[in-house]
N, C-alpha and C positions, 0 to 999 in steps of 0.2 A: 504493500500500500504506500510506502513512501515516495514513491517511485512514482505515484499519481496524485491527483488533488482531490478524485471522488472514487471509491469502489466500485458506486453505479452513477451514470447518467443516464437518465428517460429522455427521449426527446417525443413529446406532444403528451399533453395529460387529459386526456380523455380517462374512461370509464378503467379501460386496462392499463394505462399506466400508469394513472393515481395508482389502481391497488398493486402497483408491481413493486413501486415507489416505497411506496407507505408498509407494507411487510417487509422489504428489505431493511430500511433503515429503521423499523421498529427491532428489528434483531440484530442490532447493533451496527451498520455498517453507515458508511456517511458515502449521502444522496442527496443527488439535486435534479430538478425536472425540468425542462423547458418548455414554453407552450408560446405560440406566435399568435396564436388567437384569446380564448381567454378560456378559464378555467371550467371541465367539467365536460369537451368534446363537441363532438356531433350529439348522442345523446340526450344531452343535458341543454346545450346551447340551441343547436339549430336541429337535432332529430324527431326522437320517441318521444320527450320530454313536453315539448312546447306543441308539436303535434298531435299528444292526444289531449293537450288543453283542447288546441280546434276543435277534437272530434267530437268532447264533452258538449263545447261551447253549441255545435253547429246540430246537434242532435234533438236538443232541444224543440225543437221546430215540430219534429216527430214525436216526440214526447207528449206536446202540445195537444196534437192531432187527436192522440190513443185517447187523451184523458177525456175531451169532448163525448166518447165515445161513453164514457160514466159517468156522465152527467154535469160535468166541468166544464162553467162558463168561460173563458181564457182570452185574455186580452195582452198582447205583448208584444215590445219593440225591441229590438237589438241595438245596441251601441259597440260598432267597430275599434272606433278610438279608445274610448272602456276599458276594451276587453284586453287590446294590443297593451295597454300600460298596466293595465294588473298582471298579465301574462309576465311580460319582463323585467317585474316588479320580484316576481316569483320567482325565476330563471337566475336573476341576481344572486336571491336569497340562496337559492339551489348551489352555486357558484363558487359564491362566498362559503357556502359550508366545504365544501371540495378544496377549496385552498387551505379553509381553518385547518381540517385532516392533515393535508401535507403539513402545516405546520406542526402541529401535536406530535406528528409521529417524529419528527425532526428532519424533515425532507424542506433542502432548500431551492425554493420554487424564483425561476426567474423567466422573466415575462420578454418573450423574445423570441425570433428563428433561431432554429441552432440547424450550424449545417458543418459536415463531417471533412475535413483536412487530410486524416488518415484512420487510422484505425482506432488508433487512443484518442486522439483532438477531437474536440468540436469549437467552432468560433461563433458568438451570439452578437452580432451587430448590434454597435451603441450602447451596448450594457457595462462597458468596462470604465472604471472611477474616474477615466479625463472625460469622459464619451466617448470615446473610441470602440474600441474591439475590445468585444472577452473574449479570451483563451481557455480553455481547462480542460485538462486531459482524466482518463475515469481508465481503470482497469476492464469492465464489462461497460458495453451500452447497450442501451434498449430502448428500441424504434417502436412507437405505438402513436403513430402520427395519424391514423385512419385514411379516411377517403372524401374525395369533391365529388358533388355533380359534372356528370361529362354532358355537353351539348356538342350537337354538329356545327364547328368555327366555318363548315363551309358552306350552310348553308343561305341563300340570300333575304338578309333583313333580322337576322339573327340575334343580331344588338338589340331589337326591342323587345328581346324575351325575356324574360325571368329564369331563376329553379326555384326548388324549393325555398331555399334560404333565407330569397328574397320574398319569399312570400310570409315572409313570419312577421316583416317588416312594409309591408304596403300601408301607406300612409291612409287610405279611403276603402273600401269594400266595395270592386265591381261590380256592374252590373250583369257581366258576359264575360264569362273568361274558355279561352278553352286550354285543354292540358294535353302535352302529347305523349304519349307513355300506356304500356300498362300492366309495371311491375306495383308494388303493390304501395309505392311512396304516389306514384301517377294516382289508382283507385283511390289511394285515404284522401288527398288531394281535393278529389271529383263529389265525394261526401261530403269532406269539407265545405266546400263552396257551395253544393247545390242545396245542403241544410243550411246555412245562413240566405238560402234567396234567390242566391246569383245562376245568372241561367248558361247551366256546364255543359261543356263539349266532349266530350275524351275520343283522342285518337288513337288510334295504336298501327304498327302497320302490320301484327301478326294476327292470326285466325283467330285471337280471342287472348281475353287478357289474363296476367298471372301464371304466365309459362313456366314449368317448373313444377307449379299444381297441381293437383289428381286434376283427372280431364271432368268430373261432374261435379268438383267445386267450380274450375273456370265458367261451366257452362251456366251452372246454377245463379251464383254472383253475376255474370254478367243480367243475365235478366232481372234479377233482385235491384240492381243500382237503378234500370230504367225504370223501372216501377217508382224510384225514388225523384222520376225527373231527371234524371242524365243524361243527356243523348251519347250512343256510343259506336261510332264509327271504325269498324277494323278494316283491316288488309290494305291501308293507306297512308302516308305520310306527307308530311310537308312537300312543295315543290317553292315557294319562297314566302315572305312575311311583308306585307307593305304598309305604309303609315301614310293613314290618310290624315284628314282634320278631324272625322268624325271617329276615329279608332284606330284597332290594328286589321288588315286581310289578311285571312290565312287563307294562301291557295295552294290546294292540294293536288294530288297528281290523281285524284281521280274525277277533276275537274271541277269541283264543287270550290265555292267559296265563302268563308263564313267571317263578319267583321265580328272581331269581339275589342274587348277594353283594356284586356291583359292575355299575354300569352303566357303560358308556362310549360318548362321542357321540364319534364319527370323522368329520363331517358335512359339513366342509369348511372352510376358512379361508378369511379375509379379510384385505385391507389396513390395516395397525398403522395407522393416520391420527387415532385420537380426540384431539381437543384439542392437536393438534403448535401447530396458530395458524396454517392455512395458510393460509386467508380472508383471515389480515390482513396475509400475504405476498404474495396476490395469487396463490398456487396453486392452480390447479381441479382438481378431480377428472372423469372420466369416468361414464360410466352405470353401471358398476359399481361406482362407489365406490373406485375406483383413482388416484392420480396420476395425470393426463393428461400425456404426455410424448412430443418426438417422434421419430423416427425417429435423433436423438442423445441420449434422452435429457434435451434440456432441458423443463422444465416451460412453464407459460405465464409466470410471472417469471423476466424475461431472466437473473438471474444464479443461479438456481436451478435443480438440474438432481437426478434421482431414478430410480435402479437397486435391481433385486432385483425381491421379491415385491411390494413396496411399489405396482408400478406393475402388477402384474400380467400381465403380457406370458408368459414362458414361467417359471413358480415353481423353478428346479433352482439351487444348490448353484453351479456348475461355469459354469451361464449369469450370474448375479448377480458372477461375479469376472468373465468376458469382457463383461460390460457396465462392470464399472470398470474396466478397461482400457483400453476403448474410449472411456469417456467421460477418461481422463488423455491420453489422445492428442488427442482433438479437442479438451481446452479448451486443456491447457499445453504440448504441442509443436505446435500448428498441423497435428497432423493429422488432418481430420477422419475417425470410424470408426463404424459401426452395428455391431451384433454381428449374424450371417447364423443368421436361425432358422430355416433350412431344416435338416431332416436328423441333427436333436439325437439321439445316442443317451440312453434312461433305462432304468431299470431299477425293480422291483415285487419288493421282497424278500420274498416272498411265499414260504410251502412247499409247493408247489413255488415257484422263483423264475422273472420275465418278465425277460425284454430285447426292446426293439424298439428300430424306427431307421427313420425315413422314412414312408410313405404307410399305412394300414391298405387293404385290399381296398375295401372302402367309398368312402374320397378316394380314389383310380387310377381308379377308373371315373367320380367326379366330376370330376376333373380332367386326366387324361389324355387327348389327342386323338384314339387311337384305342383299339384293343382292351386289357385288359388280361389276362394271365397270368399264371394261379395255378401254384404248387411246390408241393407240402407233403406231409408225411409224419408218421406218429405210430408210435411204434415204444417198446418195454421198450430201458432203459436197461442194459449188460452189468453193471453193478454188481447190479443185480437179477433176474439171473439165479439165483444160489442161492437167493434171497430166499421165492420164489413170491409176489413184488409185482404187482400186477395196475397197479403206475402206468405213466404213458405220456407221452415226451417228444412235444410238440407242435414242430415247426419249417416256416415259411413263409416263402417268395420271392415276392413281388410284383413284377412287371413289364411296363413299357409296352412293350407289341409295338410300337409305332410306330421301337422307335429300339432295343430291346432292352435297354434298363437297368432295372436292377436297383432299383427307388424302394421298397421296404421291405422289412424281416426281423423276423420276430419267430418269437421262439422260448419255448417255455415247459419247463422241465426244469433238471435241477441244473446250475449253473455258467452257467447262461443269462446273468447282466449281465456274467460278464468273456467269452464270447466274443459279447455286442453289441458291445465297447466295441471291439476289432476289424472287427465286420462294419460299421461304422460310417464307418472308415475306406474300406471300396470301396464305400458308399452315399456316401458326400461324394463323392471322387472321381467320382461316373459311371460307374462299371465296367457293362460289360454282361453280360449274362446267360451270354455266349460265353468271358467272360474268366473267370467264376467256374470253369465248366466247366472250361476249360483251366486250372486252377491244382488241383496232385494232392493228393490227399486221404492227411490224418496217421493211420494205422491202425493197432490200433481205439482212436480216439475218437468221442464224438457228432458233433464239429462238422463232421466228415469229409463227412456226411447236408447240409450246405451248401454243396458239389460237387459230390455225385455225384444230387442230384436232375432226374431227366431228363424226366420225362412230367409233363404240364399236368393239373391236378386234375382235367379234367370227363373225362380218358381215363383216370385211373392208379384204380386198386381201393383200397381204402382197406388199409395197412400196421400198422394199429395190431391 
C-alpha cells in the first residue's frame, strides 16, 4: 500500500459502486470514488428512481377512473411544475443520503471525471489544490460508470429530440409527444405521458415491443397500452425530424407523418466508456462495446476489475450491487464469488405493469430437454368489475415436463412486479409445478390464479 495513495479507486458511484466503495473501506482499506455527475447513478438520479415517481404520478388518472366506478365523485387537476420540484426535491434527498454512506463508511468521495493514464493512475480535472489536475494512483480500480442513452447522431433533425433524461426535466407537460422505442424504458415512457393527458405515439421499428419477452407478454401488453390511449405503430422508424413553428414532424419511412411537441428517443443505451483512458490501462472492451470482464468480474488488466451496466452482462439496479459484492468478496476476503444470473426477477412499469422471472416459452423449448408446458390464463381483474373495463390480467407458468419445474412466470396486470418479486423466490428455489399446486391459494386475490392453474394451454379454452 505504500507504494499507492488509495487500495481502491471507484470511478462512477452509482448503485454498484457506492456498495463496492463503502464495504471495502468499511473493512479497513482506504477508498475514494469519483463521480462526474452527481451522486446515486442512473438509478437514483435519472432511472428507476425518479421514473417510477412518473409512473405513480401518471397513474392516477386510472385510478380516478376505477373509483367513479364505486361511487366516487372525482374532481382533479394535475400540476407538472409541482410534481417536477417535489420529485427533485426527493432525488436530492435520495442523493445526499448516498454520499452521507460514503462518508460514514470513510470513502473519500470526489466530484469529478476520473479518467485512467495507466493502470495505477487516474487524473480528475480541476480537482487538485491550485485547480489544476488531480493525480492518484490506487492499487485495484473499479469501473462502475454505467450506461447513456444511444440515439441515431445520423439521423436528420435529430437535435430536436430528447431521451429519457431529459424528460425528467421538461420544463411544461406536452400536449403530443411521440416516443421511438420499444424496450421497456420506451413502454414506461408511453404510460407515462398518456396517464398525465398527453396524447402518445410509440414507435418501434420491430414486430412488437419488449423483445427479449415471452412472445404473449409482448402480444398481451401491446394491446393493454392501447386500451390505455397509446397509439402504437411497429415495423417503422424515423426517416427524419423537422421543426416547424407549430411543432416537431416526424416522418417516417412508412410514409405517415405525425407533428407532435416533443420527440423522444427510448432506443437503447450503451456502455459510459468514452474517453475513461482505458486503452492506456490496458482495458478491452468486447464486440459490443462493453468492458470485457470475467466470470469475477476482473477486466483484462490484472488489477482492474468493472461491474454494472458498464460491462453489460444483465443492466438491473439490484444485479450491479450483487456484483459488488461479489467482487468485495473475491478480491478483499479471499472469497472468490460470481453473481448467479440464472432466474433474475424484473419488472416493466409499464400500464399495465410486467413481472417475469426465469425462461420465456420461446428459451424452455430451446433449452429444455424434453417437453415443455404451458399454464396461463387471462381473466378481468375484480377491481374492475364495477368499472365495465374490458382490460385483462395476462399470467403464465412455464414448465419442463422432464422434471416438473416451474422455469418461468410472467404475468402482466396490476401489482405484477411485487408479486414477481415473490414468484421469484420458488423459481430460484426449483419448486415444481406439484409444489405450486399444493401450496393454497389467498382469496380473492389475483395471485391466487398462480395455484390454482390446472390445465396445459393446448387443452384449456381461452378464460379471458
Amino acid at each position: 500500500m505504500a507504494d499507492y495513495d488509495y487500495d481502491l479507486f471507484v470511478i462512477g458511484a452509482g448503485s454498484g459502486g457506492v456498495r463496492a466503495a463503502r464495504l471495502t473501506a468499511l473493512g479497513g482499506k482506504k477508498v475514494a470514488i469519483a463521480e462526474e455527475h452527481r451522486v446515486g447513478g442512473t438509478c437514483v438520479i435519472r432511472g428507476c428512481v425518479p421514473k417510477k415517481f412518473m409512473v405513480m404520478a401518471s397513474d392516477f388518472a386510472h385510478q380516478f377512473h376505477t373509483a367513479e366506478g364505486y361511487g366516487w365523485t372525482v374532481e382533479a387537476s394535475f400540476d407538472w411544475p409541482k410534481f417536477i420540484e417535489t420529485k427533485d426535491v426527493e432525488i436530492a434527498r435520495l442523493s445526499g443520503i448516498y454520499a452521507a454512506n460514503l462518508g460514514k463508511a470513510g470513502v473519500e468521495l470526489i466530484h469529478g471525471r476520473a479518467v485512467l493514464t495507466d493502470a495505477h493512475t487516474v487524473v480528475i480535472a480541476g480537482k487538485g489544490e491550485d485547480g489544476g489536475d488531480l493525480t492518484v494512483t490506487a492499487e485495484r480500480i473499479l469501473i462502475a460508470t454505467g450506461g447513456r442513452p444511444w440515439m441515431p447522431e445520423e439521423l436528420p433533425g435529430i437535435e430536436h429530440a430528447i431521451t429519457s433524461e431529459e424528460a425528467f426535466h421538461l420544463p411544461e407537460l406536452p400536449k403530443r409527444i411521440l416516443i421511438a422505442g420499444g424496450g421497456y424504458i420506451a413502454v414506461e415512457f408511453a404510460g407515462i405521458f398518456a396517464g398525465l393527458g398527453v396524447e402518445t405515439t410509440l414507435i418501434y421499428r420491430g414486430p412488437n415491443i419488449l423483445r427479449g419477452f415471452d412472445d404473449d407478454v409482448r402480444a398481451h401488453l401491446a394491446g393493454e397500452i392501447e386500451k390505455r390511449g397509446i397509439k402504437v405503430v411497429l415495423g417503422c422508424q424515423h426517416k427524419e425530424i423537422r421543426k416547424t413553428d407549430s411543432g416537431l414532424v416526424n416522418v417516417l419511412e412508412n410514409g405517415m407523418e405525425l407533428e407532435t411537441d416533443v420527440v423522444m428517443f427510448a432506443t437503447g443505451r450503451v456502455p459510459h466508456v468514452k474517453s475513461l483512458g482505458l486503452e492506456t490501462a490496458g482495458v478491452a472492451l468486447n464486440d459490443k462495446g462493453a468492458i470485457q470482464v470475467d466470470t469475477l468480474s476482473k477486466t483484462t488488466a490484472d488489477n482492474i476489475w468493472a461491474i454494472g451496466d458498464v460491462t453489460d452482462r444483465m443492466n438491473l439496479t439490484p444485479v450491479a450491487i450483487r456484483e459488488a459484492v461479489a467482487f468485495h468478496e473475491t478480491v478483499y476476503k479471499g472469497n472468490p464469488q460470481h453473481f448467479d444470473y440464472e432466474a433474475v426477477a424484473t419488472a416493466v412499469f409499464s400500464q399495465p405493469p410486467v413481472g417475469t422471472v426465469g425462461l420465456s416459452e420461446s428459451e424452455a423449448r430451446r433449452t429444455c430437454s424434453g417437453a415443455v408446458d404451458i399454464y396461463s390464463t387471462k381473466f378481468r381483474p375484480m377491481k374492475y368489475a364495477f368499472t365495465g373495463s374490458d382490460e385483462r390480467v395476462l399470467m403464465k407458468l412455464v414448465v419442463d415436463a422432464s422434471n416438473d419445474r416451474v422455469v418461468g412466470v410472467h404475468i402482466v396486470g396490476p401489482e405484477a412486479p411485487e408479486m414477481i418479486q415473490l414468484a421469484a423466490i420458488a423459481v430460484k428455489a426449483g419448486l415444481t409445478k406439484a409444489q405450486w399446486d399444493a401450496t393454497c391459494a389467498v382469496h380473492p386475490t389475483m395471485a391466487e390464479e398462480l395455484v390454482t392453474l390446472k390445465v396445459k394451454q393446448n387443452q384449456e379454452t381461452s378464460a379471458g
